[in-house]
N, C-alpha and C positions, 0 to 999 in steps of 0.2 A: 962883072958879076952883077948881075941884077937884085935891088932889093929883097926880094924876097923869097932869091935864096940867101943872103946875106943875114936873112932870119931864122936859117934852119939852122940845129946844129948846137944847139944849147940852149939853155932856159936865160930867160932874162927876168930879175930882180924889178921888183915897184919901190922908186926911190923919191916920185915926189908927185906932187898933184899941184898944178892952180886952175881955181875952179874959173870957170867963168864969171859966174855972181858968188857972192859971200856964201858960205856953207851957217846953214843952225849948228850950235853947238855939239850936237848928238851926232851929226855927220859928220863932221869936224876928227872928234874923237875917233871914229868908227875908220875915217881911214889914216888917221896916225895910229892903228893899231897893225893896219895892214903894212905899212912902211919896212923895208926889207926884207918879211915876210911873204907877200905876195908872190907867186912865180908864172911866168906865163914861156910858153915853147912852143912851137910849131915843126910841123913835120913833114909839108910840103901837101897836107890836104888837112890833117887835122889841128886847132890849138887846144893844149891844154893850157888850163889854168887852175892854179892849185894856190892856199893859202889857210890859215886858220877856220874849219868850218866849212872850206870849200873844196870841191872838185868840178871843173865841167870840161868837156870833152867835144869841141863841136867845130864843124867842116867850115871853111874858109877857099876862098880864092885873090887871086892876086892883080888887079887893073890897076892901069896907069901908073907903069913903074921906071923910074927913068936911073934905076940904080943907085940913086938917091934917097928916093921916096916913092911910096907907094899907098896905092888905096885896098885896103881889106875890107871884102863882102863875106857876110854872117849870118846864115840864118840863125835865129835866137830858138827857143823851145816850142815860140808859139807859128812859126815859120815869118815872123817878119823880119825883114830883113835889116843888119847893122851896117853900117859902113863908118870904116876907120880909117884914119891916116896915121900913116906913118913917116919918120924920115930920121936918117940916122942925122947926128948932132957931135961935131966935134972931135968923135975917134969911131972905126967899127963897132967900137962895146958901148957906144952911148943911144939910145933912141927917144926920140919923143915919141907921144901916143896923141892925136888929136882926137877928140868924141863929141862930137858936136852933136850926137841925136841920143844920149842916152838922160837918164833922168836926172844926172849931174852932169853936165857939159863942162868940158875944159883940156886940160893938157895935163899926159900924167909924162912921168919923165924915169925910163927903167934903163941897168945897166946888165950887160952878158956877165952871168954869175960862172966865175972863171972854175974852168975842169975841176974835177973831184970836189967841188963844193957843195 
């Protein structure tokens, strides 16, 4: 099964973050709030993502997936594009998140938020 359908099929929980560089206090805080609240799920064209304050709704595709890992293409609201890595960590329900081009770079670390939760 290839990554990313090994993404479809349930929401996955935001369980941790290390940034690349030190975060200011203010962001710091801002995603220790997000921490288990966060929810991100894909559909095999769209991801949502959902949390405190938030909703977005927006198309993705799937390159360079070796059923391990894979890389997610994004256009964002302003049509520039994101690209993310992925790869699962440890068991099916565990994924790291790589983002190296957003405006906090680093590794967030989410798990499959099991049925009926």
């Amino acid at each position: 099964m290839s990554c990313g359908q090994r993404l479809v099929g349930g929401a996955w929980r935001f369980t941790g973050f290390q940034p690349d560089q030190p975060l200011d206090a203010q962001s710091a805080a801002a995603l220790e709030r997000l921490h288990g609240s966060l929810r991100l799920s894909f559909d095999g064209q769209n991801a949502l993502t959902t949390g405190p304050g938030l909703q977005h709704v927006g198309p993705y595709r799937v390159e360079s997936d070796d059923g391990v890992s894979c890389r997610i293409i994004a256009p964002d609201d302003t049509g520039a594009v994101s690209e993310t890595y992925i790869r699962f960590v440890g068991s099916p329900h565990r994924i790291e998140v790589i983002d190296r081009r957003s405006s906090v770079p680093g590794r967030s670390t989410m798990e499959r938020v099991p049925s009926g939760a």
